[in-house]
LUMKEPA-936477 format. One record per residue (C-alpha): residue in three letters; x negated, y, z. Coordinates in steps of 0.1 Angstrom, whole numbers, plus 5000, padded with zeros to 4 digits. Each point is the difference from the previous one (the first is absolute). Layout:
! residues N
AlaXYZ/...
//
This chain:
! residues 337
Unk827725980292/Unk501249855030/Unk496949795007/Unk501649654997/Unk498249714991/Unk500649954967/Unk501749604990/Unk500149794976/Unk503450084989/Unk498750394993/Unk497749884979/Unk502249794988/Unk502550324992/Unk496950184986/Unk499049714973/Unk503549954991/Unk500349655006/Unk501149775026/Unk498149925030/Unk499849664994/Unk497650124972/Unk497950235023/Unk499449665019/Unk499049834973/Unk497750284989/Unk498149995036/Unk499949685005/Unk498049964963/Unk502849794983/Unk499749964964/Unk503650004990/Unk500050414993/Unk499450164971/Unk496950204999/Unk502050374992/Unk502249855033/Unk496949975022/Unk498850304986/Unk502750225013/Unk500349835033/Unk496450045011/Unk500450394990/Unk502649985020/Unk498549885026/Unk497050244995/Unk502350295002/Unk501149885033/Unk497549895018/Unk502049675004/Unk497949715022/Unk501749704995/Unk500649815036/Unk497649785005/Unk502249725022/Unk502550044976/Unk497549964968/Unk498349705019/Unk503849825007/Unk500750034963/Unk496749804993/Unk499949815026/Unk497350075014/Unk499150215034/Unk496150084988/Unk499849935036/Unk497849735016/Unk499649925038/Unk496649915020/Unk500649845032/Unk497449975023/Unk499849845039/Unk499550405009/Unk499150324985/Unk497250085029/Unk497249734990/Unk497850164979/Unk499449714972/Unk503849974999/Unk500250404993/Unk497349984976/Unk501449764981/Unk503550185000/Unk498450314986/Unk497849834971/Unk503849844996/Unk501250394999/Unk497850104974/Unk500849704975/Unk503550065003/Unk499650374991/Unk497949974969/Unk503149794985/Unk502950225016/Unk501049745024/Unk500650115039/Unk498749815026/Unk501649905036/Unk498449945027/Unk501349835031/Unk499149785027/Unk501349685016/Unk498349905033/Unk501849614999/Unk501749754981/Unk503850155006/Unk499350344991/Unk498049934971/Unk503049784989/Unk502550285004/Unk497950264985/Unk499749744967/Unk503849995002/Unk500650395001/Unk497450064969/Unk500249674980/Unk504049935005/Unk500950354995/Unk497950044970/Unk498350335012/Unk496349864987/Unk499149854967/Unk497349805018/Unk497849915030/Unk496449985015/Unk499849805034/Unk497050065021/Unk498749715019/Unk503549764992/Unk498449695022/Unk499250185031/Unk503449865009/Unk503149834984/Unk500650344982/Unk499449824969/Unk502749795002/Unk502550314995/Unk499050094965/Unk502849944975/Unk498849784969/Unk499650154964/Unk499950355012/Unk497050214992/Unk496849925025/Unk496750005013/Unk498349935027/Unk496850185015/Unk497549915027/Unk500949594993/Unk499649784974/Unk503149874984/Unk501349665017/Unk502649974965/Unk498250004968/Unk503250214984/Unk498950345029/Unk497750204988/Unk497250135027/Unk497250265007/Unk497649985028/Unk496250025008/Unk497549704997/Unk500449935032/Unk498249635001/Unk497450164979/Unk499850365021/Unk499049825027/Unk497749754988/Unk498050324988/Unk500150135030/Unk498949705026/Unk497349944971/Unk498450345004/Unk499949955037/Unk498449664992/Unk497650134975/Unk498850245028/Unk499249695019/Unk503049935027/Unk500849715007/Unk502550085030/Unk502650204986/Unk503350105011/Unk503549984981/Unk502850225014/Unk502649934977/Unk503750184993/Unk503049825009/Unk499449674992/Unk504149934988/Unk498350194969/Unk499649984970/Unk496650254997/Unk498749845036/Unk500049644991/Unk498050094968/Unk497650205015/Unk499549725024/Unk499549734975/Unk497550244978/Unk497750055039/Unk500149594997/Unk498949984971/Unk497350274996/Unk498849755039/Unk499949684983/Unk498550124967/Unk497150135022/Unk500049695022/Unk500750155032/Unk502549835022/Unk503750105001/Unk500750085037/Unk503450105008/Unk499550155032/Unk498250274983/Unk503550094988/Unk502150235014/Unk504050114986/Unk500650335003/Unk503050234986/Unk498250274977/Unk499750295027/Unk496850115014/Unk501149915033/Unk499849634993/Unk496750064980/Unk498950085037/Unk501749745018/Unk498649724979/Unk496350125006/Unk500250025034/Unk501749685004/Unk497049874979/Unk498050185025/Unk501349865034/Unk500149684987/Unk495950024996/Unk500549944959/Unk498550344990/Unk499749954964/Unk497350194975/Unk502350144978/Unk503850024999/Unk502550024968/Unk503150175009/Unk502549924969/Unk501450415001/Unk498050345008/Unk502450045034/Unk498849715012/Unk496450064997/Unk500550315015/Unk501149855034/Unk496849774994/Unk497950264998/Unk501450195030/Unk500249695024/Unk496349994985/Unk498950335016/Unk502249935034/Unk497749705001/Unk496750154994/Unk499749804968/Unk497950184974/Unk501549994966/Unk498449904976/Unk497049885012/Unk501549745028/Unk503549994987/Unk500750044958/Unk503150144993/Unk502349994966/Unk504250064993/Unk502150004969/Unk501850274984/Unk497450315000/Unk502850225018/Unk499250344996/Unk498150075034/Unk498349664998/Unk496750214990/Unk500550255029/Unk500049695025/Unk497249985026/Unk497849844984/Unk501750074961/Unk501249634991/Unk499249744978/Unk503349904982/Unk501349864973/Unk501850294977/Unk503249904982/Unk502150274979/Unk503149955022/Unk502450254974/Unk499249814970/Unk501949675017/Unk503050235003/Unk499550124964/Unk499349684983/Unk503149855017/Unk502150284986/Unk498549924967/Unk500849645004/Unk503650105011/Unk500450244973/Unk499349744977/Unk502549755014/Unk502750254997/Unk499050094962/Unk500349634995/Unk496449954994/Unk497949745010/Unk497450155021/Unk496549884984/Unk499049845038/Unk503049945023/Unk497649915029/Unk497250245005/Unk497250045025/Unk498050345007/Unk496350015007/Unk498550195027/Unk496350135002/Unk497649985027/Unk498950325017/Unk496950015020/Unk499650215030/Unk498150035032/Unk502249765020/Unk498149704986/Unk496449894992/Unk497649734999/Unk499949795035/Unk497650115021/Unk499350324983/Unk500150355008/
//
């Protein structure tokens, strides 16, 4: 024994036939007599042969292989969603990719290197409208989008209620009695920020308040601007009752800028996010949020890709994920304790 790796032409010695045949046997063909595949898969046995698996997927066609690319790998809804994606993939033996691309150009190149080359069977884009991104996706090849509804009725896409998310939310605050709430929204080029907006309208008009845009604020989905925007609020003299930050960062910086001004939440200032990130209940006060299961977006879309690849129609090819609203002690009743 000279502890060699055993190949497919020792087994193929072993069996007595060709290795033309071992192939066949491992790559489930049914052109081999069963007393043939019989004495190849002793052989193998014997050897402790493992087929290679580039080679078995090139002689199907097929890498098993599938490729998530996100704006960045830091963010934590984008990670989240990569490692729901993860998950998915495993449970059918595929292996995921992750990568990032920070703008247009290198998205572009890294769609050339995986899709040209053939090194994925299929992708998931995360957030394909935040930019022109979009416009580098070859046609007919294996897709779906997440975070962003699908512009073309032939992509597939998996993302979050967004219009609906937030018209949950804004109607909480209203049902506690504000009137004078705050948006701080995401990055309003999109998709997920211009939705949210619309649902805060609409949640205003259907309770008759007035639509005031001044009590608007963009910010860019860190905590940072959460802050910012309530203290611009705050030197401008438009101190609001209650403010809905569209992500859990950015009501974080709210409710910071908050205690730098001496504003008690939630008695004079109410308090809510999206996302129910995992230290949104250790925040001071815990906050109100609205909780949506971030993994199952990157595992649906796997599904959904999955099925594309199999050449199955996936039962919904655009679909939207609840979330569920999770009080805590960073909003009550106005006026109360």
């Amino acid at each position: 024994m000279t502890g060699k790796r055993p190949t497919i032409r020792d087994v193929a010695r072993q069996a007595g036939v060709s290795h033309q045949t071992v192939s066949r046997v491992i790559n489930q063909k049914e052109d081999v007599l069963p007393s043939t595949r019989a004495s190849v898969e002793s052989a193998i046995e014997q050897l402790g042969y493992t087929p290679n698996a580039i080679a078995r997927s090139m002689a199907r066609g097929q890498t098993h292989t599938l490729a998530c690319i996100s704006p960045n790998l830091t963010d934590f809804t984008f990670a989240s969603v990569i490692e729901g994606a993860e998950v998915e993939a495993r449970k059918h033996d595929y292996f995921l990719l992750s990568s990032s691309a920070s703008d247009p150009n290198a998205f572009r190149a890294l769609v050339n290197e995986l899709v040209g080359h053939r090194r994925v069977d299929g992708l998931i884009v995360i957030n394909p409208y935040a930019d022109s991104r979009y416009e580098f996706i070859p046609q007919n090849f294996p897709l779906v989008f997440v975070g962003a509804s699908a512009h073309e009725k032939d992509i597939c896409s998996v993302s979050l209620d967004d219009e609906k998310v937030a018209f949950d939310a804004t109607n909480h605050l209203i049902l506690l009695g504000h009137k004078k709430i705050a948006l701080v929204t995401g990055p309003m080029e999109e998709d997920c920020s211009k939705d949210r907006t619309e649902g805060y309208r609409r949640a205003l008009s259907e309770a008759k308040i007035a639509f005031d845009p001044t009590m608007v604020i963009e910010g860019d989905w860190s905590a940072t601007s959460g802050q910012t925007a309530l203290l611009s609020f705050i030197e401008q003299g438009r101190i609001p009752t209650a403010v809905f930050a569209q992500n859990d960062r950015m009501a974080m910086g709210v409710l910071r800028a908050a205690r730098d001004a001496n504003l008690q939440v939630p008695s004079q200032l109410a308090v809510m996010g999206v996302d129910d990130m995992p230290l949104s209940s250790y925040f001071d006060p815990p906050l109100t949020t609205m909780q949506q299961d971030i993994p199952l977006i990157g595992q649906e879309a796997t599904r959904m890709l999955l099925d594309i690849i199999q050449k199955k129609n996936p039962a919904v090819r655009e679909l939207k994920l609840s979330a569920k609203l999770v009080t805590r002690r960073s909003t009550t009743k106005k006026g109360g304790d």
